[in-house]
FIKOLMI-386072 format. One record per atom (N, C-alpha, C): residue in three letters; atom name; x, y, z. Coordinates in pm, whole numbers. Layout:
N
<site><res>ala</res><atom>CA</atom><c1>X</c1><c2>Y</c2><c3>Z</c3></site>
...
//
This chain:
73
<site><res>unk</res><atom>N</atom><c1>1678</c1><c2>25172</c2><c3>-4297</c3></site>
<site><res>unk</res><atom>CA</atom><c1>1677</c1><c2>25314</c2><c3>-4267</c3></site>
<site><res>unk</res><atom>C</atom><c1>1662</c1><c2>25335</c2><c3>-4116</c3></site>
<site><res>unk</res><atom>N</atom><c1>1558</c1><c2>25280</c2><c3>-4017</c3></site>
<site><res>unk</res><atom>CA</atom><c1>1559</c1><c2>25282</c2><c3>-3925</c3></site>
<site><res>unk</res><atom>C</atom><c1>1643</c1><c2>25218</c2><c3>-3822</c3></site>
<site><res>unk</res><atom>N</atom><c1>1742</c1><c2>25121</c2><c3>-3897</c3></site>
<site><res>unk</res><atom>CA</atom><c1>1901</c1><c2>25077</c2><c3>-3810</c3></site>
<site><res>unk</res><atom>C</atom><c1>2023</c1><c2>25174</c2><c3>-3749</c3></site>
<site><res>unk</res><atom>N</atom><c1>1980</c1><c2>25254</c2><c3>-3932</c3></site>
<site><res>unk</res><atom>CA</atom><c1>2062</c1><c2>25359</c2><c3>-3874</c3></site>
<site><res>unk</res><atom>C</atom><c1>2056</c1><c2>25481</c2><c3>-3769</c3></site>
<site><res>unk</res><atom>N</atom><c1>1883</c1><c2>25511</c2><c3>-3739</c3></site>
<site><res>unk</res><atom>CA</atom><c1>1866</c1><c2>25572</c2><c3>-3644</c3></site>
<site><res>unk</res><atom>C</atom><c1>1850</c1><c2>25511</c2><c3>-3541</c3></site>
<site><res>unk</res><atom>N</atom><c1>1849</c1><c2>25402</c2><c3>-3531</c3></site>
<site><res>unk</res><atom>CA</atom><c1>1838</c1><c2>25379</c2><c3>-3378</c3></site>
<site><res>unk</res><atom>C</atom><c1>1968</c1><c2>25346</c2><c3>-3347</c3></site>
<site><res>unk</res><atom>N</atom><c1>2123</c1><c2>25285</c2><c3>-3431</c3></site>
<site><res>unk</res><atom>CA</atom><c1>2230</c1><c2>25314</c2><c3>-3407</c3></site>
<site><res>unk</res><atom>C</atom><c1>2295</c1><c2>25460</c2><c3>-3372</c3></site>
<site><res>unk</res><atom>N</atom><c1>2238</c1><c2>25524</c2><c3>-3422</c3></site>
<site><res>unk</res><atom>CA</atom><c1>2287</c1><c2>25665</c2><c3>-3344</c3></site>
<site><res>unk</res><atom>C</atom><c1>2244</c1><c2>25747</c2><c3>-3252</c3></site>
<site><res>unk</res><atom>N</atom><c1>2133</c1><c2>25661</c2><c3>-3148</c3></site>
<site><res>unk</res><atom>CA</atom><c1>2017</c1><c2>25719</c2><c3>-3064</c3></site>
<site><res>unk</res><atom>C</atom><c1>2121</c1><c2>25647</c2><c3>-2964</c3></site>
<site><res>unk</res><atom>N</atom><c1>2118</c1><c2>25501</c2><c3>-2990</c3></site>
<site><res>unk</res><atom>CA</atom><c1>2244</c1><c2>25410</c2><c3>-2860</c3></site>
<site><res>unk</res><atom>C</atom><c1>2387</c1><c2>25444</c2><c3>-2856</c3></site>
<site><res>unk</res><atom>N</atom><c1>2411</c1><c2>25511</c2><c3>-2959</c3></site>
<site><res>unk</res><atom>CA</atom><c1>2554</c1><c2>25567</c2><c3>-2929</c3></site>
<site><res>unk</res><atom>C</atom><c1>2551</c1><c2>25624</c2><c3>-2876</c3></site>
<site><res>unk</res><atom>N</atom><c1>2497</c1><c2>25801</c2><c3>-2867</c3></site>
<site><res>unk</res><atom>CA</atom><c1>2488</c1><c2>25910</c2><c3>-2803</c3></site>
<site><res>unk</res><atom>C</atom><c1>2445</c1><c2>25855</c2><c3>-2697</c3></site>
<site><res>unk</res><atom>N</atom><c1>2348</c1><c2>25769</c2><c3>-2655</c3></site>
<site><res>unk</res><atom>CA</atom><c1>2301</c1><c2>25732</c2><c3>-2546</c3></site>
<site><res>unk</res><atom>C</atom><c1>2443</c1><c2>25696</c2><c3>-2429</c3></site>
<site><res>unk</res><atom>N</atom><c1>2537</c1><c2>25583</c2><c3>-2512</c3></site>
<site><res>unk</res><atom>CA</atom><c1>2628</c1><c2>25498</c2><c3>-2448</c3></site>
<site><res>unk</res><atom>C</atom><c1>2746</c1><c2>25638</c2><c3>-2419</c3></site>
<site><res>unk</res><atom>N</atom><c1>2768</c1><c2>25736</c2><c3>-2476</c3></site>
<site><res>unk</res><atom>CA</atom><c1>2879</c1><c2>25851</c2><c3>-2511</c3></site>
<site><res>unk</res><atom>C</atom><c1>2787</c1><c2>25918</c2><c3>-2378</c3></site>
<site><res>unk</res><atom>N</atom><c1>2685</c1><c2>25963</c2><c3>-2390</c3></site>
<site><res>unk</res><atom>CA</atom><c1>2666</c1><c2>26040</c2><c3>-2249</c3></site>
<site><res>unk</res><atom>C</atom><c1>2678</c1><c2>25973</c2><c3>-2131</c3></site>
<site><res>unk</res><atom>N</atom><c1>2669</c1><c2>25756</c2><c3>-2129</c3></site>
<site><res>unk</res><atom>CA</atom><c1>2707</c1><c2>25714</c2><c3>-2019</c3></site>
<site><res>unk</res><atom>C</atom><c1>2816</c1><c2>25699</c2><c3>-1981</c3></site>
<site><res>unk</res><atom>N</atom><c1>2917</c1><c2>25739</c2><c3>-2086</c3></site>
<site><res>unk</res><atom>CA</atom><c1>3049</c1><c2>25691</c2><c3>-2076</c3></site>
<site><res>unk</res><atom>C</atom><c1>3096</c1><c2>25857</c2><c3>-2006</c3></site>
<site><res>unk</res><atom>N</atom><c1>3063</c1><c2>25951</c2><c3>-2053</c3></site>
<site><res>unk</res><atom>CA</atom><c1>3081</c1><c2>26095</c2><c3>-1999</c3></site>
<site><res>unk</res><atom>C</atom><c1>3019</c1><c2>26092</c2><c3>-1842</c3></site>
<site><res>unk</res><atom>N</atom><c1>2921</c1><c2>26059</c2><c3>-1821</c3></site>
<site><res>unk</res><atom>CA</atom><c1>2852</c1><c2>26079</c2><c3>-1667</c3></site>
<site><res>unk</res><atom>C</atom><c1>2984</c1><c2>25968</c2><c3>-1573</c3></site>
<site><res>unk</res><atom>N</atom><c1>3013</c1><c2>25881</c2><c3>-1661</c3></site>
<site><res>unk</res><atom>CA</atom><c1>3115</c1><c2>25743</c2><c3>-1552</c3></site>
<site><res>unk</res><atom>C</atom><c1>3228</c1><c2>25820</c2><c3>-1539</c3></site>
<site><res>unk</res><atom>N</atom><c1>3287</c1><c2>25865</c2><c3>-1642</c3></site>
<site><res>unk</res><atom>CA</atom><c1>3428</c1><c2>25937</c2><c3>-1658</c3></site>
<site><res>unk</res><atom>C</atom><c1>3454</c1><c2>26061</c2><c3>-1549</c3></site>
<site><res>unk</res><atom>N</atom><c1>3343</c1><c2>26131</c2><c3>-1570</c3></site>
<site><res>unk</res><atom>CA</atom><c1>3364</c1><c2>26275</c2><c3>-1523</c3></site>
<site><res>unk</res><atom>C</atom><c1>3332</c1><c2>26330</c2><c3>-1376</c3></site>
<site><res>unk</res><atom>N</atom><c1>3209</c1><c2>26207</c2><c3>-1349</c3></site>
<site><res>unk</res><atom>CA</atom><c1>3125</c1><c2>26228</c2><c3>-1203</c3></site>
<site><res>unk</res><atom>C</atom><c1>3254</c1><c2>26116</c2><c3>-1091</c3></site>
<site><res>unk</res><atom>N</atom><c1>3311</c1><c2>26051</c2><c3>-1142</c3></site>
<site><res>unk</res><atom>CA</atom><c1>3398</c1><c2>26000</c2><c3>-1028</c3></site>
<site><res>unk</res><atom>C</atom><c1>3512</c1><c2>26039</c2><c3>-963</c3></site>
<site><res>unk</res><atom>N</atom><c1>3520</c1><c2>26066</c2><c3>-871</c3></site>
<site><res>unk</res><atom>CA</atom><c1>3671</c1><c2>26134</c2><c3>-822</c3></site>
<site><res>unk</res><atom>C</atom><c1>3806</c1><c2>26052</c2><c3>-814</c3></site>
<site><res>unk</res><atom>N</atom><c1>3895</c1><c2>26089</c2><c3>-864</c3></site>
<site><res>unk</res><atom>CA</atom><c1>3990</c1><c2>26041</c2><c3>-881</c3></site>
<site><res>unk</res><atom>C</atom><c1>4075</c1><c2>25971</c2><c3>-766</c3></site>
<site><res>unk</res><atom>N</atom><c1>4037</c1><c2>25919</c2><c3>-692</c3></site>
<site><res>unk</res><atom>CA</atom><c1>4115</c1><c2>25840</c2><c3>-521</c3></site>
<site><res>unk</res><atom>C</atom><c1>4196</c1><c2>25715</c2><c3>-521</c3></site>
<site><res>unk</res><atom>N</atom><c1>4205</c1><c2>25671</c2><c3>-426</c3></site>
<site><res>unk</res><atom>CA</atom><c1>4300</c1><c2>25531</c2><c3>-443</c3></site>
<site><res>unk</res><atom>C</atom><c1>4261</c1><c2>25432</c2><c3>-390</c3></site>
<site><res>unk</res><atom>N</atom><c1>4119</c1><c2>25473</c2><c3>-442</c3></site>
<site><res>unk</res><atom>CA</atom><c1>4025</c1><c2>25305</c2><c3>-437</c3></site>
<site><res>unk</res><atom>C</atom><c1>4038</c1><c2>25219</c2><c3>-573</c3></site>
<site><res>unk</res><atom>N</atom><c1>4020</c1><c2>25082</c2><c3>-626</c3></site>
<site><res>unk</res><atom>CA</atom><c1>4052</c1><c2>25026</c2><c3>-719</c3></site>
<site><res>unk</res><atom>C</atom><c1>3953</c1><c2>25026</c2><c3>-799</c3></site>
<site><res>unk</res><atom>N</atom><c1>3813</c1><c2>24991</c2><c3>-729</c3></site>
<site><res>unk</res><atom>CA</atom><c1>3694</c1><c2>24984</c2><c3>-766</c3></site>
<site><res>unk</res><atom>C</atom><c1>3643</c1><c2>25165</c2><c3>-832</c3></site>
<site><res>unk</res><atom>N</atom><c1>3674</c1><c2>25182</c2><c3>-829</c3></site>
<site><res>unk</res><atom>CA</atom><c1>3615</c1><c2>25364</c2><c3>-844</c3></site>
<site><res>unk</res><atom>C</atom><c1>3741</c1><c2>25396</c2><c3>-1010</c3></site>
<site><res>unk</res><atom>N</atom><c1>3855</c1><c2>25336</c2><c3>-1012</c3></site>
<site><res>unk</res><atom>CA</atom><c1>3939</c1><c2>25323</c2><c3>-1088</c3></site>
<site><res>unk</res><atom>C</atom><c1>3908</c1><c2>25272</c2><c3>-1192</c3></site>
<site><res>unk</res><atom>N</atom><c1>3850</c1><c2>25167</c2><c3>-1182</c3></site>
<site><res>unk</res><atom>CA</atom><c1>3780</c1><c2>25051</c2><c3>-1304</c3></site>
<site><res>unk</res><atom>C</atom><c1>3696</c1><c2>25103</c2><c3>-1349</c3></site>
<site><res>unk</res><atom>N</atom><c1>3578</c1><c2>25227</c2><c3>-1239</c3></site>
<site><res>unk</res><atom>CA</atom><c1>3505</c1><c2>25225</c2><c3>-1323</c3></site>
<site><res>unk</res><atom>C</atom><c1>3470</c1><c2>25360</c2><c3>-1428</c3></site>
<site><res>unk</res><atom>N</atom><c1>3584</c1><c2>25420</c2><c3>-1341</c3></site>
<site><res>unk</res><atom>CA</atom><c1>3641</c1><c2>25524</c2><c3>-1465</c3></site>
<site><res>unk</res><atom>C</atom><c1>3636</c1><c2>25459</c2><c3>-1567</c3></site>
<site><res>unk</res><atom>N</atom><c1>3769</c1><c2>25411</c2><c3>-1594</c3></site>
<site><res>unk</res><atom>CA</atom><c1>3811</c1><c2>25350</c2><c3>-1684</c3></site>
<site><res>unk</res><atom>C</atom><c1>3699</c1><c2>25280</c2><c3>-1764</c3></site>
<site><res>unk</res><atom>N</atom><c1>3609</c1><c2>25232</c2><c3>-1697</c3></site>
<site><res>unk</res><atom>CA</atom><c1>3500</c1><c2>25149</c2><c3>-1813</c3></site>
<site><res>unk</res><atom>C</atom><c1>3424</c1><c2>25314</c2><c3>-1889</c3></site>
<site><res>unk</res><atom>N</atom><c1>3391</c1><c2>25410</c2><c3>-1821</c3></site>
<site><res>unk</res><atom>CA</atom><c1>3343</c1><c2>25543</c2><c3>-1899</c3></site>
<site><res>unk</res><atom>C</atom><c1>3421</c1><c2>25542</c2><c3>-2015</c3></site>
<site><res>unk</res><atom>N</atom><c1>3577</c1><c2>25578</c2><c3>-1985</c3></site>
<site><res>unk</res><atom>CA</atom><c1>3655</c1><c2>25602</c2><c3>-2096</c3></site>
<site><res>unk</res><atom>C</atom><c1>3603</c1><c2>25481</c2><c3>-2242</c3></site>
<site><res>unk</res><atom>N</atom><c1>3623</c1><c2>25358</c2><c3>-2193</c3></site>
<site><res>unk</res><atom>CA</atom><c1>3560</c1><c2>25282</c2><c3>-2271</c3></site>
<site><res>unk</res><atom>C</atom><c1>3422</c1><c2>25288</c2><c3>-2365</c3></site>
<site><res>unk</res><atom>N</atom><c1>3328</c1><c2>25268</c2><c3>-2254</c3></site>
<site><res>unk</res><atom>CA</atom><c1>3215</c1><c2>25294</c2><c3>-2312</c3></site>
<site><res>unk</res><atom>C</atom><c1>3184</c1><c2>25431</c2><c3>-2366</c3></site>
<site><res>unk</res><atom>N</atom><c1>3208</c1><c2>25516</c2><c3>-2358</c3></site>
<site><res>unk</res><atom>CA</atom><c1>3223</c1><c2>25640</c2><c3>-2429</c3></site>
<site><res>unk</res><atom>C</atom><c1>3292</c1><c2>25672</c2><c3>-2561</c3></site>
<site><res>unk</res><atom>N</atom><c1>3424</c1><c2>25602</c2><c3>-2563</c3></site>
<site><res>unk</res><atom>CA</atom><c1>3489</c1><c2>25555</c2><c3>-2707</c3></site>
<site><res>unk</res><atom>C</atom><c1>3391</c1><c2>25474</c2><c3>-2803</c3></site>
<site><res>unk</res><atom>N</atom><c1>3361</c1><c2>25358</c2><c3>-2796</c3></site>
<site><res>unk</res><atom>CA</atom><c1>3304</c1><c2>25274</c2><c3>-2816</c3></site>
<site><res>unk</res><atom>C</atom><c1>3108</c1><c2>25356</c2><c3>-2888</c3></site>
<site><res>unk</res><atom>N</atom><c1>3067</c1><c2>25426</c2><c3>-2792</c3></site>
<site><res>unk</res><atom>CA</atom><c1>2944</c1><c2>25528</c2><c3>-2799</c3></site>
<site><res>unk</res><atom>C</atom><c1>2998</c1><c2>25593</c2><c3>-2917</c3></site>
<site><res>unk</res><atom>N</atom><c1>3100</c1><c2>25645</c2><c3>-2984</c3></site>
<site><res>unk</res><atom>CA</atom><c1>3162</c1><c2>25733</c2><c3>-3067</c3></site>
<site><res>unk</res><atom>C</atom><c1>3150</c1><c2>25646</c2><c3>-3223</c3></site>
<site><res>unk</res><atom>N</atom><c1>3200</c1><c2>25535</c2><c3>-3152</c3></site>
<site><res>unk</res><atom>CA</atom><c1>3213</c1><c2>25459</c2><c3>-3272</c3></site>
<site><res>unk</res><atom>C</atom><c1>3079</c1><c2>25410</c2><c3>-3303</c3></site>
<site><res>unk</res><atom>N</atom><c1>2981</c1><c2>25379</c2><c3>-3295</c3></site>
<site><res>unk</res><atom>CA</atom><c1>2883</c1><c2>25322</c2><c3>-3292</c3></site>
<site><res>unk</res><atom>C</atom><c1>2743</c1><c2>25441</c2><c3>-3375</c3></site>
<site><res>unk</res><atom>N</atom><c1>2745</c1><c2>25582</c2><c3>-3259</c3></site>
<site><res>unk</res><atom>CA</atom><c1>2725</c1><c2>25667</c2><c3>-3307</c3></site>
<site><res>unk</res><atom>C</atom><c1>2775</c1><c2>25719</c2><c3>-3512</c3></site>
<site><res>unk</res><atom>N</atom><c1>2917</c1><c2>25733</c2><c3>-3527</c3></site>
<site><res>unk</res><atom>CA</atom><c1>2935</c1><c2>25745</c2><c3>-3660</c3></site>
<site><res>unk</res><atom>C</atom><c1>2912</c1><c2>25622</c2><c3>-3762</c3></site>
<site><res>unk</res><atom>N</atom><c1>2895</c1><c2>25472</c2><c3>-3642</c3></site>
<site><res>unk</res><atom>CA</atom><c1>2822</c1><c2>25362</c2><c3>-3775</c3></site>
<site><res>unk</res><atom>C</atom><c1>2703</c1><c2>25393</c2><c3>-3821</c3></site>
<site><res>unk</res><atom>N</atom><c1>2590</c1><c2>25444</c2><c3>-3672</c3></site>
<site><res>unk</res><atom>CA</atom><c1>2493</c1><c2>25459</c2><c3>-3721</c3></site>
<site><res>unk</res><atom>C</atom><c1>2437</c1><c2>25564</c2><c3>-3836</c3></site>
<site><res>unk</res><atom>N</atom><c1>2558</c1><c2>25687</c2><c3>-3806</c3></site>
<site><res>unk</res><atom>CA</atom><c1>2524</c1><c2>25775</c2><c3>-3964</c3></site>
<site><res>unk</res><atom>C</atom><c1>2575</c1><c2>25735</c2><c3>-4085</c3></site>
<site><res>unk</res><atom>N</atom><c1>2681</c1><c2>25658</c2><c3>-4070</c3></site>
<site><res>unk</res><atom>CA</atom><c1>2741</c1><c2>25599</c2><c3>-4204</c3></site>
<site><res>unk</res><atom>C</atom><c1>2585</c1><c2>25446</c2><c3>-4243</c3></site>
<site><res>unk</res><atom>N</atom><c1>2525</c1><c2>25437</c2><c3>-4187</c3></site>
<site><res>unk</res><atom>CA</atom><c1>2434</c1><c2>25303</c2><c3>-4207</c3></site>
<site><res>unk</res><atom>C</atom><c1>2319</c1><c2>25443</c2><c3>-4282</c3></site>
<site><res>unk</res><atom>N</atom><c1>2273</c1><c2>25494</c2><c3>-4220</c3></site>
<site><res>unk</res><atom>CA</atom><c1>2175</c1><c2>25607</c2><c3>-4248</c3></site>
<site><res>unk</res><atom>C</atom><c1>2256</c1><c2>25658</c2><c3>-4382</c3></site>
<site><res>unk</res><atom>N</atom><c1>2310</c1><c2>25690</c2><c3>-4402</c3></site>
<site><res>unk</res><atom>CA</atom><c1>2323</c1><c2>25756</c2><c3>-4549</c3></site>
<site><res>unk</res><atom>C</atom><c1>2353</c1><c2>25662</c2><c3>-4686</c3></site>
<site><res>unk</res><atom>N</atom><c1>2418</c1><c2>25537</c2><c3>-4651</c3></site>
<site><res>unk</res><atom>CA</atom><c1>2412</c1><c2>25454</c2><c3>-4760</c3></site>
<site><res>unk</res><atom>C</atom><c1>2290</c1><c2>25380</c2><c3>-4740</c3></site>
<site><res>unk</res><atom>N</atom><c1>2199</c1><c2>25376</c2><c3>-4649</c3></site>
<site><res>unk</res><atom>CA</atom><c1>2056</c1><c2>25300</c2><c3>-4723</c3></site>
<site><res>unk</res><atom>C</atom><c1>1938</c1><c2>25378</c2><c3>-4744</c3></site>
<site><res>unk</res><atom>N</atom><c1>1981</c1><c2>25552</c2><c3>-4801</c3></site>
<site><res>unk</res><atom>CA</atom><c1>1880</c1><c2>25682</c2><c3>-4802</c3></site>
<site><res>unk</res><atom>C</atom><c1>1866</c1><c2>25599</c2><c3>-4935</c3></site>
<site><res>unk</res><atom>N</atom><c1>1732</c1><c2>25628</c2><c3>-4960</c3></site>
<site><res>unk</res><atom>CA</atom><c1>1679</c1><c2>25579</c2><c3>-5077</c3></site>
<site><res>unk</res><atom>C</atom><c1>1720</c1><c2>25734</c2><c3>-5199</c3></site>
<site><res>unk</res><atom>N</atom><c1>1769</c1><c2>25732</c2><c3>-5280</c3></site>
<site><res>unk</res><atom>CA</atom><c1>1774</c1><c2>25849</c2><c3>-5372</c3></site>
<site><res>unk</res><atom>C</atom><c1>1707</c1><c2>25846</c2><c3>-5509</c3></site>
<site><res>unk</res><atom>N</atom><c1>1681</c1><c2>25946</c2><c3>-5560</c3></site>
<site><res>unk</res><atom>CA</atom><c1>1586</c1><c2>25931</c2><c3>-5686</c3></site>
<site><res>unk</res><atom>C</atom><c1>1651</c1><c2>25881</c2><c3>-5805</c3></site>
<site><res>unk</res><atom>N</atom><c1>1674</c1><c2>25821</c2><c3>-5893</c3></site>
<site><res>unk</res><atom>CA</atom><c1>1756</c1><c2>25795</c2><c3>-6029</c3></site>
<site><res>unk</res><atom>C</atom><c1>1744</c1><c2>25890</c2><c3>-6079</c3></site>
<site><res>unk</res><atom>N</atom><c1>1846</c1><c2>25924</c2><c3>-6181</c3></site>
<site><res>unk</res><atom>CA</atom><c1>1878</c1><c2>25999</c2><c3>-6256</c3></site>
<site><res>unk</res><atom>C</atom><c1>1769</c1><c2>26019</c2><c3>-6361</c3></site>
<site><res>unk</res><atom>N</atom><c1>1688</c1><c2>26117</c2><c3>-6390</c3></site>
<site><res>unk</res><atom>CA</atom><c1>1611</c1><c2>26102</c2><c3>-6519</c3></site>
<site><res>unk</res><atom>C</atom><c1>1647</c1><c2>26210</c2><c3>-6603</c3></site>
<site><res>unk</res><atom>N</atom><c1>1696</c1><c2>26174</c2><c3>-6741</c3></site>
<site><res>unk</res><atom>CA</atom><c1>1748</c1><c2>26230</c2><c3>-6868</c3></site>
<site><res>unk</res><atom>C</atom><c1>1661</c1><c2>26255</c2><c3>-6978</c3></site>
<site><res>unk</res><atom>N</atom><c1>1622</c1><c2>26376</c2><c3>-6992</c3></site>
<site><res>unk</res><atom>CA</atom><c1>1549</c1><c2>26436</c2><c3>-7064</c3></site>
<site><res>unk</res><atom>C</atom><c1>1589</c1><c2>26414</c2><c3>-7240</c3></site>
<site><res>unk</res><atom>N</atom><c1>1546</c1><c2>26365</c2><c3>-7288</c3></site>
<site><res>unk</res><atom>CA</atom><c1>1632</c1><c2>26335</c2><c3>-7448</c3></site>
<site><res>unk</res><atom>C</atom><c1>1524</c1><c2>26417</c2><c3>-7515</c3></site>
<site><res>unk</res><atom>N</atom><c1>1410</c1><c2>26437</c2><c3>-7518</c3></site>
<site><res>unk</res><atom>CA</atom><c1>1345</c1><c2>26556</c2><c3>-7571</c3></site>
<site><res>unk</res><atom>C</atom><c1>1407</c1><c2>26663</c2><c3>-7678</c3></site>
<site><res>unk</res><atom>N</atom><c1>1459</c1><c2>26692</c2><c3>-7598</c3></site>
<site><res>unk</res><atom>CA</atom><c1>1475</c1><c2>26845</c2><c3>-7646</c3></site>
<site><res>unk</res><atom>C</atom><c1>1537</c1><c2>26875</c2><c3>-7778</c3></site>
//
């Protein structure tokens, strides 16, 4: 249970680093400043994916109650 939250604490984490790399660099015709765009775009994809493992991990190991069937009545 707690895999899955801390998988979706490092995603969002990696998605806002990949947003701060992407967005804060100016676009010039240096190579180095190019790459490291480009690694935002990456790591920001990647943050996305990681992020929706960690809710897909969180909901298939929620513990749920069994079914209980009243034959009583």
């Amino acid at each position: 249970m707690r895999s899955g939250i801390t998988l979706v604490i490092i995603g969002v984490c990696m998605f806002g680093a990949g947003l701060i790399l992407f967005y804060f660099m100016e676009v010039t015709d240096d190579e180095i400043l190019e790459n490291i765009r480009n690694m935002g775009t990456f790591v920001g994809l990647s943050g996305m994916g990681v992020t929706l493992a960690g809710i897909l991990l969180y909901l298939i190991n929620k513990n749920t109650e069994p079914i209980k069937e009243n034959y009583d009545t």
